[in-house]
Each structure stands twice: as structure tokens, then as C-alpha cells.
FIPA-546668 format. One record per residue (C-alpha): residue in three letters; x, y, z. Coordinates in nm, 3 decimals. Each point is the difference from the previous one (the first is absolute). Layout:
<nuti><code>ALA</code><c1>X</c1><c2>Y</c2><c3>Z</c3></nuti>
...
END
This chain:
<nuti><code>UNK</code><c1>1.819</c1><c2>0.566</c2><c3>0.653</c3></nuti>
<nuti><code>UNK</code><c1>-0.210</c1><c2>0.081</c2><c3>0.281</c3></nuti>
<nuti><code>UNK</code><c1>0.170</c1><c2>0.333</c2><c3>0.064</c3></nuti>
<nuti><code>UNK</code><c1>-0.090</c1><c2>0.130</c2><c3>-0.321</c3></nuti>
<nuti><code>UNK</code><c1>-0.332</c1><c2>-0.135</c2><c3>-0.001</c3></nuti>
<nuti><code>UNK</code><c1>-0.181</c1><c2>0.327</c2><c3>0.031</c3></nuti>
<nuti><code>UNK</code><c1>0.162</c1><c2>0.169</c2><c3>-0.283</c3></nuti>
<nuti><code>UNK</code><c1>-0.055</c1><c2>-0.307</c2><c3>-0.240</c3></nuti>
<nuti><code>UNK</code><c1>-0.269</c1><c2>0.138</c2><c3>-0.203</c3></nuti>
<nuti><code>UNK</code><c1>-0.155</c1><c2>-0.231</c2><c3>-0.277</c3></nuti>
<nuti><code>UNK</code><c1>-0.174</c1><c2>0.357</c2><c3>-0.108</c3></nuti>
<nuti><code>UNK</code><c1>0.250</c1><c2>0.109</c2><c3>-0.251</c3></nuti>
<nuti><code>UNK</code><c1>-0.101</c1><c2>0.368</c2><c3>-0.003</c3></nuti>
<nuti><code>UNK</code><c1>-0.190</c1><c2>0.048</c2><c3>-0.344</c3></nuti>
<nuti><code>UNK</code><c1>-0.244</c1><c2>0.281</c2><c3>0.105</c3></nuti>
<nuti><code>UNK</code><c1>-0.206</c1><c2>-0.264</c2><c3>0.215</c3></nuti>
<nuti><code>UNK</code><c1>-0.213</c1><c2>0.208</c2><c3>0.267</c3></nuti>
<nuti><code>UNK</code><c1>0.225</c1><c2>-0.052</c2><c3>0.362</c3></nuti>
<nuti><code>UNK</code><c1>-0.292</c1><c2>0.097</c2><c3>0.156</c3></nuti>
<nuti><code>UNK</code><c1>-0.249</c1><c2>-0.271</c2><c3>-0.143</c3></nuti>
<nuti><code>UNK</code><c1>0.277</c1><c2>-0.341</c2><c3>-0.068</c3></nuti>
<nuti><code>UNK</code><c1>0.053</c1><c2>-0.263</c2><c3>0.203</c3></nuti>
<nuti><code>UNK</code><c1>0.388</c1><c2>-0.071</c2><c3>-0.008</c3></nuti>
<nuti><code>UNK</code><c1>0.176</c1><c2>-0.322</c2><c3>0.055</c3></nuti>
<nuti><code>UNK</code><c1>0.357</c1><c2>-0.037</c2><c3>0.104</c3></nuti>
<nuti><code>UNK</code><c1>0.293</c1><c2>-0.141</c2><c3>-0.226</c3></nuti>
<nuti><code>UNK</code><c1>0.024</c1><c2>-0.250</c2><c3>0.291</c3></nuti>
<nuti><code>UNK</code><c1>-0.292</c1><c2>-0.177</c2><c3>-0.128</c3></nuti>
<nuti><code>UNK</code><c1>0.114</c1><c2>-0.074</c2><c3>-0.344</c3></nuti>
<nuti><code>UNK</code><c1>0.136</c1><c2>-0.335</c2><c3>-0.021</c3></nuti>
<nuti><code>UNK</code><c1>0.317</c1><c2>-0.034</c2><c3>-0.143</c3></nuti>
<nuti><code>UNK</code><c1>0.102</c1><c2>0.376</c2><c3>0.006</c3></nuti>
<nuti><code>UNK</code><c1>0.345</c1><c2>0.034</c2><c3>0.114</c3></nuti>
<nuti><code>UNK</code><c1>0.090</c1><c2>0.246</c2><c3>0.261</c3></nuti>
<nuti><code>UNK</code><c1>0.239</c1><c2>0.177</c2><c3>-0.207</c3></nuti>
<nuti><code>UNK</code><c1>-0.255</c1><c2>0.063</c2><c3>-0.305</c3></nuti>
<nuti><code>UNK</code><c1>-0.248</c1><c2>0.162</c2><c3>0.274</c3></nuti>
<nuti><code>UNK</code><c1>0.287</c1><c2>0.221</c2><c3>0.175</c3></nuti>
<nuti><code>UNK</code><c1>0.063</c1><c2>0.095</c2><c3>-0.377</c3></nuti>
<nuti><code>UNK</code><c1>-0.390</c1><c2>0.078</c2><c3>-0.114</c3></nuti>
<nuti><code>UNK</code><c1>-0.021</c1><c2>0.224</c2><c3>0.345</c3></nuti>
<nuti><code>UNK</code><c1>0.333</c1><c2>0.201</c2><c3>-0.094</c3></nuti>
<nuti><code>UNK</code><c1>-0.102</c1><c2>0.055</c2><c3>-0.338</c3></nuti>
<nuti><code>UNK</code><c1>-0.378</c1><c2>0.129</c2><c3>0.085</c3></nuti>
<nuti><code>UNK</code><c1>0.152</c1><c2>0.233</c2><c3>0.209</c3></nuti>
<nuti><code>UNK</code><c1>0.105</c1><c2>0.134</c2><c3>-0.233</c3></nuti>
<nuti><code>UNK</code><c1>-0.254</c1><c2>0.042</c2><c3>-0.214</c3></nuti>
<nuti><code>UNK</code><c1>-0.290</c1><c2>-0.223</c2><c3>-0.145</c3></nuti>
<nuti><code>UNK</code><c1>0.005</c1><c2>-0.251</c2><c3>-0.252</c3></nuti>
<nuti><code>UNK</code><c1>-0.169</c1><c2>0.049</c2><c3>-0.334</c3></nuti>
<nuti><code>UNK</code><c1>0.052</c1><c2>-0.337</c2><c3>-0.157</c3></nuti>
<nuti><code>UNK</code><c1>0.118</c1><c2>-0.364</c2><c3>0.076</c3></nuti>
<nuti><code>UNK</code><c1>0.340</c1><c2>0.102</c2><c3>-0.162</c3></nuti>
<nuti><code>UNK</code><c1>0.029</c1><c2>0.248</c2><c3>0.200</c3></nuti>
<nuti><code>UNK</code><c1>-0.025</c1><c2>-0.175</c2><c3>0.291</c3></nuti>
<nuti><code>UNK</code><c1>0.219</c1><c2>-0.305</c2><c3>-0.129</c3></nuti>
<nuti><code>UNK</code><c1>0.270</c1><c2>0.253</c2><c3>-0.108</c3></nuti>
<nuti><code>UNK</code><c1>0.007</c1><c2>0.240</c2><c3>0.328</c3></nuti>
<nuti><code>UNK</code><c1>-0.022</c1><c2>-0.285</c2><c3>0.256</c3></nuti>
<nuti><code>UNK</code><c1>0.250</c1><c2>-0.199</c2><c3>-0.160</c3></nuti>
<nuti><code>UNK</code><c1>-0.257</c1><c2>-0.298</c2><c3>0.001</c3></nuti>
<nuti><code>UNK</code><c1>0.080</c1><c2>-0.363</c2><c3>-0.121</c3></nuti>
<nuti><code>UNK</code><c1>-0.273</c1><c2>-0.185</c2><c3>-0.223</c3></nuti>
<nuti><code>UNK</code><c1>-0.054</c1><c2>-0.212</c2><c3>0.295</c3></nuti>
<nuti><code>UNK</code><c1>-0.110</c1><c2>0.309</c2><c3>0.238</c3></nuti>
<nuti><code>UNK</code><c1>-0.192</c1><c2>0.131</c2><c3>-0.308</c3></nuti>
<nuti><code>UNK</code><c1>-0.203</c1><c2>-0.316</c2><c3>-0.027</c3></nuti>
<nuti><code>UNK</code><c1>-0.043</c1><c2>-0.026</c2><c3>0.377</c3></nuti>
<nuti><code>UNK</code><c1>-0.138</c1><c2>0.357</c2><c3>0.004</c3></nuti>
<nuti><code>UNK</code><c1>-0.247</c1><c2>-0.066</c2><c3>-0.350</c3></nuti>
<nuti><code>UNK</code><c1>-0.141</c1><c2>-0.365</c2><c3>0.198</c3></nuti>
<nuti><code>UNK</code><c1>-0.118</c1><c2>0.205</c2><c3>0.328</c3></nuti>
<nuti><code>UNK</code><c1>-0.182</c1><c2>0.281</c2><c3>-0.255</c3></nuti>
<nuti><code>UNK</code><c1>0.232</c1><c2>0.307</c2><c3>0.118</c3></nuti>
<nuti><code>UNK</code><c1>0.068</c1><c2>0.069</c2><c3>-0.340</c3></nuti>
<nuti><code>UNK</code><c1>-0.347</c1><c2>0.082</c2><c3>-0.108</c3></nuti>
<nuti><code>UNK</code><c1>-0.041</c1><c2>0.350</c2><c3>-0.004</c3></nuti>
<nuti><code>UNK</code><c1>0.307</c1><c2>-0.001</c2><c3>-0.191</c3></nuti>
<nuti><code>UNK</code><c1>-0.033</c1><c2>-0.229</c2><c3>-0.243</c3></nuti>
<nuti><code>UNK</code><c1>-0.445</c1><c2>-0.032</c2><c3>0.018</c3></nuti>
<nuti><code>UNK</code><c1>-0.010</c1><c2>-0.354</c2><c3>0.115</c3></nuti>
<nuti><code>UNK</code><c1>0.204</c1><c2>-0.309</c2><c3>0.049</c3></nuti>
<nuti><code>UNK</code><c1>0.028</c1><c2>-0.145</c2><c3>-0.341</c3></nuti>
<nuti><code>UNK</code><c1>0.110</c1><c2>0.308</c2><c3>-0.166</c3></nuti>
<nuti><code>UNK</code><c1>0.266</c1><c2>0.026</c2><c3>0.343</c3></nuti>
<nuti><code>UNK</code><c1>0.081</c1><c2>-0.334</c2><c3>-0.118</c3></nuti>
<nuti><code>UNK</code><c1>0.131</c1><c2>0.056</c2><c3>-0.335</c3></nuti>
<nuti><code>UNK</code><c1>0.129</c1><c2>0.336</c2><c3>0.074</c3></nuti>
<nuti><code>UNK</code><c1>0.214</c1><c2>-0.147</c2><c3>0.278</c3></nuti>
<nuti><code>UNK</code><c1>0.122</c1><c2>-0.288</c2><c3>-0.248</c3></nuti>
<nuti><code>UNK</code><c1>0.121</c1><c2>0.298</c2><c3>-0.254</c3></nuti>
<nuti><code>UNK</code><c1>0.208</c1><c2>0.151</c2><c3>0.229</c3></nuti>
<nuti><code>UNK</code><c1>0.369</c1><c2>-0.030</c2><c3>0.009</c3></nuti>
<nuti><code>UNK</code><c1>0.154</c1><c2>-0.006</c2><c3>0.350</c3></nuti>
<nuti><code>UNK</code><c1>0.344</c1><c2>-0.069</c2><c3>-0.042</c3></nuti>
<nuti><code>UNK</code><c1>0.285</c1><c2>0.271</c2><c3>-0.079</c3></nuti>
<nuti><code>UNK</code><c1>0.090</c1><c2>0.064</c2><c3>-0.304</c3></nuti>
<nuti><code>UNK</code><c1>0.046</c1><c2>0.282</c2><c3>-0.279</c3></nuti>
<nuti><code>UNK</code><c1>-0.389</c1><c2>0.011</c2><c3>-0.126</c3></nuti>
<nuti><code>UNK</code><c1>-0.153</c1><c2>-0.062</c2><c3>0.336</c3></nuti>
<nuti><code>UNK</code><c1>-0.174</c1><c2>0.374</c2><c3>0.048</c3></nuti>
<nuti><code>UNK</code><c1>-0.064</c1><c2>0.032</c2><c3>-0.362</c3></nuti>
<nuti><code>UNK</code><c1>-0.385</c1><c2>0.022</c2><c3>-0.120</c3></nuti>
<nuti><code>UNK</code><c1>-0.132</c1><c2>-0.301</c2><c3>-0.190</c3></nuti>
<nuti><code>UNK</code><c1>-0.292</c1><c2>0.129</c2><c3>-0.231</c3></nuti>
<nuti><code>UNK</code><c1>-0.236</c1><c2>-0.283</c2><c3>-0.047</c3></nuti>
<nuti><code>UNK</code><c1>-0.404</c1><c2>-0.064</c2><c3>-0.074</c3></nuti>
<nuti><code>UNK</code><c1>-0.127</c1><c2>-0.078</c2><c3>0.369</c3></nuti>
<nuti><code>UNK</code><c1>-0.173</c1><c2>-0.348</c2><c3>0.077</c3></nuti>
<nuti><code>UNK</code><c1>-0.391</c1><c2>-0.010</c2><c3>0.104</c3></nuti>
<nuti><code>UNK</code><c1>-0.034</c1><c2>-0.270</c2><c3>0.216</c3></nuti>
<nuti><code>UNK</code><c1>-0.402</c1><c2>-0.083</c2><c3>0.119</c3></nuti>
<nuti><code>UNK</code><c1>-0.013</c1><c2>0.108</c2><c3>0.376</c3></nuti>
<nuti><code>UNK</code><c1>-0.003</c1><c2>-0.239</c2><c3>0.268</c3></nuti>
<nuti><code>UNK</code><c1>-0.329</c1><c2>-0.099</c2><c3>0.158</c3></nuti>
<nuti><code>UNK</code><c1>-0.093</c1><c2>0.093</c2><c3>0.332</c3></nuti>
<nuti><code>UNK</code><c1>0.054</c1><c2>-0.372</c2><c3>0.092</c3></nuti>
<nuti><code>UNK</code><c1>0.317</c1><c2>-0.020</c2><c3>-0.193</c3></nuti>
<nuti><code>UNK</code><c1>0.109</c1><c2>0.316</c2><c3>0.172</c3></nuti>
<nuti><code>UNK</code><c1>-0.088</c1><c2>-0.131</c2><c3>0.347</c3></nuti>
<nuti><code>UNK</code><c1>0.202</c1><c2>-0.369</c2><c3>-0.032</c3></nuti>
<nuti><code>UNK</code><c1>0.274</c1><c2>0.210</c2><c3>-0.120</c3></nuti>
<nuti><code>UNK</code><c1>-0.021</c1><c2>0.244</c2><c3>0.314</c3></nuti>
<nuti><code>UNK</code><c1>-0.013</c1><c2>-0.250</c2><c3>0.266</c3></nuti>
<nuti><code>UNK</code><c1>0.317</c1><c2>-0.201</c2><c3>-0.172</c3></nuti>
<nuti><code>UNK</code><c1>0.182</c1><c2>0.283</c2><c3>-0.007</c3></nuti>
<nuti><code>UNK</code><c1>-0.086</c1><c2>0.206</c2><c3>0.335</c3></nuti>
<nuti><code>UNK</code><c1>-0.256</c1><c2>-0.221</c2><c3>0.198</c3></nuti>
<nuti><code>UNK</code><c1>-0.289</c1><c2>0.217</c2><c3>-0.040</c3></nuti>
<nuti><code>UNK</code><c1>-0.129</c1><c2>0.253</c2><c3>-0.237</c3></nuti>
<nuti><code>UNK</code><c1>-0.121</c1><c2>0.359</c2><c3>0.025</c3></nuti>
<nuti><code>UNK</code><c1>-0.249</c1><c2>-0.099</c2><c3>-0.241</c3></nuti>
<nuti><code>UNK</code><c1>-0.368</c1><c2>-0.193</c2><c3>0.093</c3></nuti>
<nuti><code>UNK</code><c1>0.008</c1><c2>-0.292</c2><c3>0.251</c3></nuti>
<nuti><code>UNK</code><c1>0.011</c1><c2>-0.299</c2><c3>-0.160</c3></nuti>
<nuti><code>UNK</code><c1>-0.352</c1><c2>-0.096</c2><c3>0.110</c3></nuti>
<nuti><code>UNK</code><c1>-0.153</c1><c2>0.297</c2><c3>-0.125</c3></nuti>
<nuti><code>UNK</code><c1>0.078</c1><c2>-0.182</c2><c3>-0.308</c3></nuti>
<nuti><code>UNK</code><c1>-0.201</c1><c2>-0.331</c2><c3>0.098</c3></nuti>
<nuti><code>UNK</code><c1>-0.251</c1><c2>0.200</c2><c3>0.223</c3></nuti>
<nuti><code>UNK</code><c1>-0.268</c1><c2>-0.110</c2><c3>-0.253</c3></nuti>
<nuti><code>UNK</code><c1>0.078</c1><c2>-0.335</c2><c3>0.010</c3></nuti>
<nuti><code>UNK</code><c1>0.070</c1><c2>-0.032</c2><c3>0.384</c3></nuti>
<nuti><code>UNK</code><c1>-0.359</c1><c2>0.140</c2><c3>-0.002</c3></nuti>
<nuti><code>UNK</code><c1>-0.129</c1><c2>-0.250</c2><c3>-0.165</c3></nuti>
<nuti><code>UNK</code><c1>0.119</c1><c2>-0.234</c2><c3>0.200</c3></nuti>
<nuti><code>UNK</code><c1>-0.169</c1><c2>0.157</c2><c3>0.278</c3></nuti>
<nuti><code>UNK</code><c1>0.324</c1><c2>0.148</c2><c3>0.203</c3></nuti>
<nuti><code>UNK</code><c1>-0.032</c1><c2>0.240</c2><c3>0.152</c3></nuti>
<nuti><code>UNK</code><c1>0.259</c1><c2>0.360</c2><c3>0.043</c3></nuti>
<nuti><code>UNK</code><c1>0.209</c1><c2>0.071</c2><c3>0.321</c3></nuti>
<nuti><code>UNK</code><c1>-0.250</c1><c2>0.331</c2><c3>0.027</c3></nuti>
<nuti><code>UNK</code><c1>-0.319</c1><c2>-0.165</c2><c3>-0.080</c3></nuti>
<nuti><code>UNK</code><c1>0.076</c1><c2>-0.264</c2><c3>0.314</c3></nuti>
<nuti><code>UNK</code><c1>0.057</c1><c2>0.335</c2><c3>0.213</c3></nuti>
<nuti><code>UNK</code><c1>-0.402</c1><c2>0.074</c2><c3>-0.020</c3></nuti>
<nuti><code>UNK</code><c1>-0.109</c1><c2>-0.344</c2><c3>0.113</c3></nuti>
<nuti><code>UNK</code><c1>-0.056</c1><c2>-0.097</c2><c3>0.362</c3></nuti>
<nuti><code>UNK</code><c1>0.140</c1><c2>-0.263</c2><c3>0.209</c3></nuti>
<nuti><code>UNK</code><c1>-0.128</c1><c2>-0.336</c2><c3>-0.041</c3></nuti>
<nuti><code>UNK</code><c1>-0.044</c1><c2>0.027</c2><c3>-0.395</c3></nuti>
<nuti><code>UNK</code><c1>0.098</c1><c2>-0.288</c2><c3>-0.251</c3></nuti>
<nuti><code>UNK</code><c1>0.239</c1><c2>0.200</c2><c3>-0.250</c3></nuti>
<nuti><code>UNK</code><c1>0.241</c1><c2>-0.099</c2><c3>-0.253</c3></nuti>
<nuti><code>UNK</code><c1>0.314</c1><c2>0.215</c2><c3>-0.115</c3></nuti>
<nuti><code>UNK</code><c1>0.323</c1><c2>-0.084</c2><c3>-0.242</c3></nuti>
<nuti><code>UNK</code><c1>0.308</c1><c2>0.193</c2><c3>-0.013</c3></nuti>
<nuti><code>UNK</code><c1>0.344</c1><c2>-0.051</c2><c3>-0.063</c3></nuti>
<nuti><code>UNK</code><c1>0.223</c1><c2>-0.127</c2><c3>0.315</c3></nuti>
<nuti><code>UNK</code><c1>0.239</c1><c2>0.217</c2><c3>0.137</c3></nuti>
<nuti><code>UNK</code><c1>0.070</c1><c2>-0.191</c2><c3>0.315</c3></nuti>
<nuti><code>UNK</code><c1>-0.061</c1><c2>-0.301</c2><c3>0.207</c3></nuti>
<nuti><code>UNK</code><c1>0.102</c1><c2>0.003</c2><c3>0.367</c3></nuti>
<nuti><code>UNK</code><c1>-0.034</c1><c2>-0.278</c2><c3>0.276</c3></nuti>
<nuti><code>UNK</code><c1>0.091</c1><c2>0.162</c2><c3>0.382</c3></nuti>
<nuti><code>UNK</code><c1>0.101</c1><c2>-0.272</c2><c3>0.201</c3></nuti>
<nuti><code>UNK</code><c1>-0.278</c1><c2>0.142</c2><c3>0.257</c3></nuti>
<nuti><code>UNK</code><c1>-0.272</c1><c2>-0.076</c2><c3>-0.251</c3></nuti>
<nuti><code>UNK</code><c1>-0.004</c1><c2>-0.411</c2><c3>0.030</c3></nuti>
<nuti><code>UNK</code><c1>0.041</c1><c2>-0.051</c2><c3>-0.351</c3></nuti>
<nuti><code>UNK</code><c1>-0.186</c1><c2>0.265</c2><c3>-0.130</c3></nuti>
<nuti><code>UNK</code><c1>0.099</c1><c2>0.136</c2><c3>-0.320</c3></nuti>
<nuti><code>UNK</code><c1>-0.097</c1><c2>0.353</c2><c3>-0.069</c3></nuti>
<nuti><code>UNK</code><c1>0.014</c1><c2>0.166</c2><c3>-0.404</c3></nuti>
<nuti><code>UNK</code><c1>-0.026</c1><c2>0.310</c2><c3>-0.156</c3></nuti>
<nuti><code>UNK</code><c1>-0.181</c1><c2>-0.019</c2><c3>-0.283</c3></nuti>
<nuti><code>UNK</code><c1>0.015</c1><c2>0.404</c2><c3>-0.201</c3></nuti>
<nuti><code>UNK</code><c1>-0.203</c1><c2>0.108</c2><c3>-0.296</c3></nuti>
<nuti><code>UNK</code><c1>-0.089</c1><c2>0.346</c2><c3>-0.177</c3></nuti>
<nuti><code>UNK</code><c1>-0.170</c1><c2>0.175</c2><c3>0.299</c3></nuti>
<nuti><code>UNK</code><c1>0.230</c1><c2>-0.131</c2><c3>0.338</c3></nuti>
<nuti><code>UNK</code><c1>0.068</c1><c2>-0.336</c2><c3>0.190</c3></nuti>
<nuti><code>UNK</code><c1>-0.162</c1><c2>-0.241</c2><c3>0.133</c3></nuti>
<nuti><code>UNK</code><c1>0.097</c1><c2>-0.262</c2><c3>0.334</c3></nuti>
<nuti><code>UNK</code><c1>-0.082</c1><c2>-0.365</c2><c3>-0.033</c3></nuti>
<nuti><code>UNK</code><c1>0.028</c1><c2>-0.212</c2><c3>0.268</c3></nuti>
<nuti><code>UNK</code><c1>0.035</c1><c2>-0.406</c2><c3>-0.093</c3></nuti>
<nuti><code>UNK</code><c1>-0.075</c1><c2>-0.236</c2><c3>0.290</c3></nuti>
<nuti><code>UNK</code><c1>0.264</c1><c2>-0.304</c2><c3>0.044</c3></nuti>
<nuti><code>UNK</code><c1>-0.289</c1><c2>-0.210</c2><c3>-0.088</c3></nuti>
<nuti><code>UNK</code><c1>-0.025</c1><c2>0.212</c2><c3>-0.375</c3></nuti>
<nuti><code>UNK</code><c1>0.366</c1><c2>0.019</c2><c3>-0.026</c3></nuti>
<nuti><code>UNK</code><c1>-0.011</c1><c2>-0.432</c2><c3>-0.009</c3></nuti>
<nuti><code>UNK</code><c1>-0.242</c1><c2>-0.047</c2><c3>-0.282</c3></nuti>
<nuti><code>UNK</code><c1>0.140</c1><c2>0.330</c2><c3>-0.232</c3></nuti>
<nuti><code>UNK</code><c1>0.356</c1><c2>0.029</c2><c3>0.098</c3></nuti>
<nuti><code>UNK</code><c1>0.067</c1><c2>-0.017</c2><c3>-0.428</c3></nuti>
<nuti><code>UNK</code><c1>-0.214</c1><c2>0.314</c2><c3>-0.024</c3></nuti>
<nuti><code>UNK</code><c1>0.137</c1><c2>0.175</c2><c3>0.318</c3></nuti>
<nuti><code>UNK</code><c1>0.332</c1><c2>-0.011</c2><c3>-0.069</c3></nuti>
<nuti><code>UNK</code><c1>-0.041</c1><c2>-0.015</c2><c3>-0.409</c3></nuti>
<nuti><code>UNK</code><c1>-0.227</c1><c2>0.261</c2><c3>-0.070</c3></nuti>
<nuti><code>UNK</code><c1>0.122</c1><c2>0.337</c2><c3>-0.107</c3></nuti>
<nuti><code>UNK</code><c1>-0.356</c1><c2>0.136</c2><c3>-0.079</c3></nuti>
<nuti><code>UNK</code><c1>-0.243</c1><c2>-0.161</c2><c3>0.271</c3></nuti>
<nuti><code>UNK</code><c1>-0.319</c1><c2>-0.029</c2><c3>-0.021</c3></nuti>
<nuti><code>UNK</code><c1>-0.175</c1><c2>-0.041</c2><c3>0.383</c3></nuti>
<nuti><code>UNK</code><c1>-0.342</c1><c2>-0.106</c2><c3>0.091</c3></nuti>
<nuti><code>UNK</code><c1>-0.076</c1><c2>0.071</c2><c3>0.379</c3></nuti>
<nuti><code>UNK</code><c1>-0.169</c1><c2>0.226</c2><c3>0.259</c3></nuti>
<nuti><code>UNK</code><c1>0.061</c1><c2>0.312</c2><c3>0.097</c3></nuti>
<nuti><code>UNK</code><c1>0.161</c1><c2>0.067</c2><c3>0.363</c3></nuti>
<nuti><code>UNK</code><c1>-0.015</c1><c2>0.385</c2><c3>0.180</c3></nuti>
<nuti><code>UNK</code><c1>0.180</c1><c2>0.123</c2><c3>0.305</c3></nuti>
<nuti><code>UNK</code><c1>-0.103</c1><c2>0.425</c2><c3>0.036</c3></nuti>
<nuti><code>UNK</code><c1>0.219</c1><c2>0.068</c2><c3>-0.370</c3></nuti>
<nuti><code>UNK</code><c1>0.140</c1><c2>-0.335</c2><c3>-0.079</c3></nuti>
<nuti><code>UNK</code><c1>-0.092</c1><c2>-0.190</c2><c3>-0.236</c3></nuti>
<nuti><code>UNK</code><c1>0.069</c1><c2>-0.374</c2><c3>-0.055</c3></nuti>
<nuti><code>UNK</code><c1>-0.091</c1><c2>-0.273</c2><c3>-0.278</c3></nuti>
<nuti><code>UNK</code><c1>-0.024</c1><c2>-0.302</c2><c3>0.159</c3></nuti>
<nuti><code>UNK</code><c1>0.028</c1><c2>-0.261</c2><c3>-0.259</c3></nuti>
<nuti><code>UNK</code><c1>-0.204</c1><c2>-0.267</c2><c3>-0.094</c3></nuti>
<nuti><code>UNK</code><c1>0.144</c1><c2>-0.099</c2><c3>-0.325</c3></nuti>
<nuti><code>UNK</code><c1>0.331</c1><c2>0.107</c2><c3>-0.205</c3></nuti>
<nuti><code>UNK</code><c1>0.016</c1><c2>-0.017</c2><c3>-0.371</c3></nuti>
<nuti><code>UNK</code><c1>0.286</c1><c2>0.081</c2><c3>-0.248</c3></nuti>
<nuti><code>UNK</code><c1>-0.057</c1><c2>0.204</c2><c3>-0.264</c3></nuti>
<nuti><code>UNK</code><c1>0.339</c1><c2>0.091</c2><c3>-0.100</c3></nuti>
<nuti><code>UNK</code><c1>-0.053</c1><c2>-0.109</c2><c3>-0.341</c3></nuti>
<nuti><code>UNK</code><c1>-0.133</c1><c2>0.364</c2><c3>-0.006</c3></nuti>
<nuti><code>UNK</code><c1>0.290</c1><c2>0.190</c2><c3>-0.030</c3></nuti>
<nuti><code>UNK</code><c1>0.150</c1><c2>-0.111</c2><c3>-0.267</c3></nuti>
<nuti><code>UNK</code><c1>0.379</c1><c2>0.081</c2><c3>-0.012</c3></nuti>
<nuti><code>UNK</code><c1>-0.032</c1><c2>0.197</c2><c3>0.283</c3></nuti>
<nuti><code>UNK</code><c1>0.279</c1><c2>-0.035</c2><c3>0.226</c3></nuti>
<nuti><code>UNK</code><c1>-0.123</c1><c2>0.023</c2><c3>0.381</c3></nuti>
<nuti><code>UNK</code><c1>0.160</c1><c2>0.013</c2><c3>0.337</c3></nuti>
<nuti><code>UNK</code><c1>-0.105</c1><c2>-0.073</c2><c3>0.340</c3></nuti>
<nuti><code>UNK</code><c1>0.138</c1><c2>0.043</c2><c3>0.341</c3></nuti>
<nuti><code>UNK</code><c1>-0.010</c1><c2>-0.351</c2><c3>0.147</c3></nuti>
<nuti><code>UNK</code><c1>0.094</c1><c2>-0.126</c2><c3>0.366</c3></nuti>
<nuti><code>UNK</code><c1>0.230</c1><c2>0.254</c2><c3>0.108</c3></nuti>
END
């Protein structure tokens, strides 16, 4: 699929601006076949769709590439958001047979829209990320509350400052030069942050090292010229926080 992966648009070409979207490859739509994305780029080429049917009838799709494409939201600007992509995707007959192109006249369905949230759980399942908020944005309020603060904010303090941050882990690495040391990534709505957990730290919260997915890290800031380090002082979990959210990281490679 790889070869391809620059012509596997999930913009289906509905009048969306090409000069203002963000566009994510076919590649990153789990479950998509390779054939049903060489099919949606042959088709386009030809000329945009107008409708799910006419999508599902021109690319030859099977329900099962239909409901791939409806999960990861690349339906939406056909269909106005996933529910209705949903049920128009269940309505559509895929198979060959004598009534397969003709129209079926019927009242359409009005589903409620997703929620932000709801949109967000379903973007990371399907794609592992969203072109929509950061998930913290949505808990911003509540991380505040709890006193953490943003990858930015931590930018304007000196060296030597007592700071807390949170942020979802993307990656946990241990260089076989750093005698034990484990070094994470924590990443919220404005950027990234380093943490660096002494051996001594990684004995009393190994659970929370290597269980949290949203980290919460009390410490003191570190500066070298530009970089920036976290150097922690205590770990919590607060992966109760996301919900459904599905999360990856990047561990020990």
C-alpha cells in the first residue's frame, strides 16, 4: 500500500477548499483494502462524487470497505456526519445484480450528530489521530484545575522551577548509555514535553510508568541553551481521562 500512499485521499472531492483541508491518506484507514482505495482513486479521476451511492456504485465498493471508510469520518462531507454515513452505507446494495444502479426513493433518517468527544474516540479508533481538537483541549479545564500545566506555558519558565505537566504518552525510551534512565514523551494541545525518570523513580512507580497512557508528572524543570527537560519527581495515572480513547505509544525501540 505504501506506493499508493500519496494518492490515497480520505478527502472525497465534494467542493472542500484544496487550498485550506488537511488530507489524510487511505493508508491510514484501518481495515480499507488496497483494492477499494486503487478503485476510489480511479473513479475520482474521473470525476467527483456527489453521494455515498455514488461512490459505492463507481468504485465497486463492498459493505465492508464502505463501513471502513464511514468509521475513519471520510464520508462526511458526503453524507454530513458519521451516523447518517452509517445508515446510508447499511442501505446500499453492493453485490451484482439486476436492480443494483436503480434509485431507491425513501424519507431520509435524522440521526443527532456525534459529539465532539464521540467524534474524537471514533477518529483515533479508526485512523490514530484526528484532524479535529487534541484530545486535551477537551480536558484543558480540568487539567487546569488540577494545576498542570501546558507544553507552551513550561516554555516561559526558567530553569530550576517546580512545574507539573500531563499529556498523553507517545513514547518511552531507555538508551543503554543512560544507566537505567527512562526518558517519555508526554504531548498535549500546544507541543511535547521530555521527562526524565531517575532509576530510583522508576522503582517506586514502575505501575504508572509503564501503565499510564495520560501521565500526569510532578518535577523540576531542567534547561540546556533550547532544551527543555522535566525531571520528575512524581508520576501519576490519569488515564481514566480518556475515556474510550484508544492511545498508542512508542515504547523501547
Amino acid at each position: 500500500m505504501d506506493a499508493l500512499a500519496s494518492e490515497w485521499d480520505c478527502t472525497l472531492e465534494t467542493g472542500v477548499d484544496a487550498n485550506s483541508a488537511v488530507r489524510l491518506g487511505f493508508l491510514l484507514v484501518q481495515g480499507l483494502s488496497q483494492t477499494g482505495a486503487e478503485r476510489i482513486v480511479a473513479a475520482r479521476r474521473d470525476r467527483s462524487f456527489d453521494s455515498v451511492e455514488d461512490l459505492a456504485r463507481r468504485s465497486e465498493l463492498n459493505r465492508h470497505d464502505l463501513k471502513c471508510l464511514a468509521a475513519a469520518g471520510a464520508l462526511e462531507a458526503l453524507s454530513g456526519h458519521r451516523r447518517h454515513a452509517y445508515w446510508q452505507v447499511a442501505g446500499i446494495e453492493t453485490g451484482a445484480h439486476l436492480l443494483r444502479d436503480a434509485p431507491v426513493a425513501e424519507t431520509p433518517a435524522i440521526f443527532r450528530p456525534p459529539t465532539e468527544g464521540e467524534s474524537l474516540v471514533a477518529d483515533y479508533t479508526s485512523t490514530g489521530l484526528t484532524l479535529g481538537r487534541h484530545p486535551l483541549a477537551l480536558l484543558r479545564s480540568r487539567l487546569a484545575r488540577m494545576r498542570f500545566a501546558t507544553a507552551n506555558e513550561l516554555k516561559l519558565l526558567p530553569g530550576g522551577t517546580p512545574a507539573r505537566a500531563a499529556g498523553i504518552v507517545t513514547g518511552r525510551q531507555r538508551p543503554s548509555t543512560a544507566s537505567g534512565t527512562v526518558f517519555v514523551t508526554l504531548e498535549d494541545e500546544t507541543g511535547h514535553v521530555n521527562v526524565i525518570v531517575w532509576p530510583d523513580l522508576i522503582e517506586r512507580q514502575r505501575r504508572e510508568l509503564l501503565g499510564a497512557r495520560l501521565m500526569g508528572v510532578e518535577g523540576v524543570l531542567e534547561r540546556e541553551g533550547e532544551v527543555m527537560h522535566l525531571i520528575a519527581r512524581r508520576l501519576t495515572d490519569h488515564s481514566a481521562l480518556l475515556g474510550k480513547l484508544v492511545t498508542a505509544s512508542r515504547d523501547f525501540h
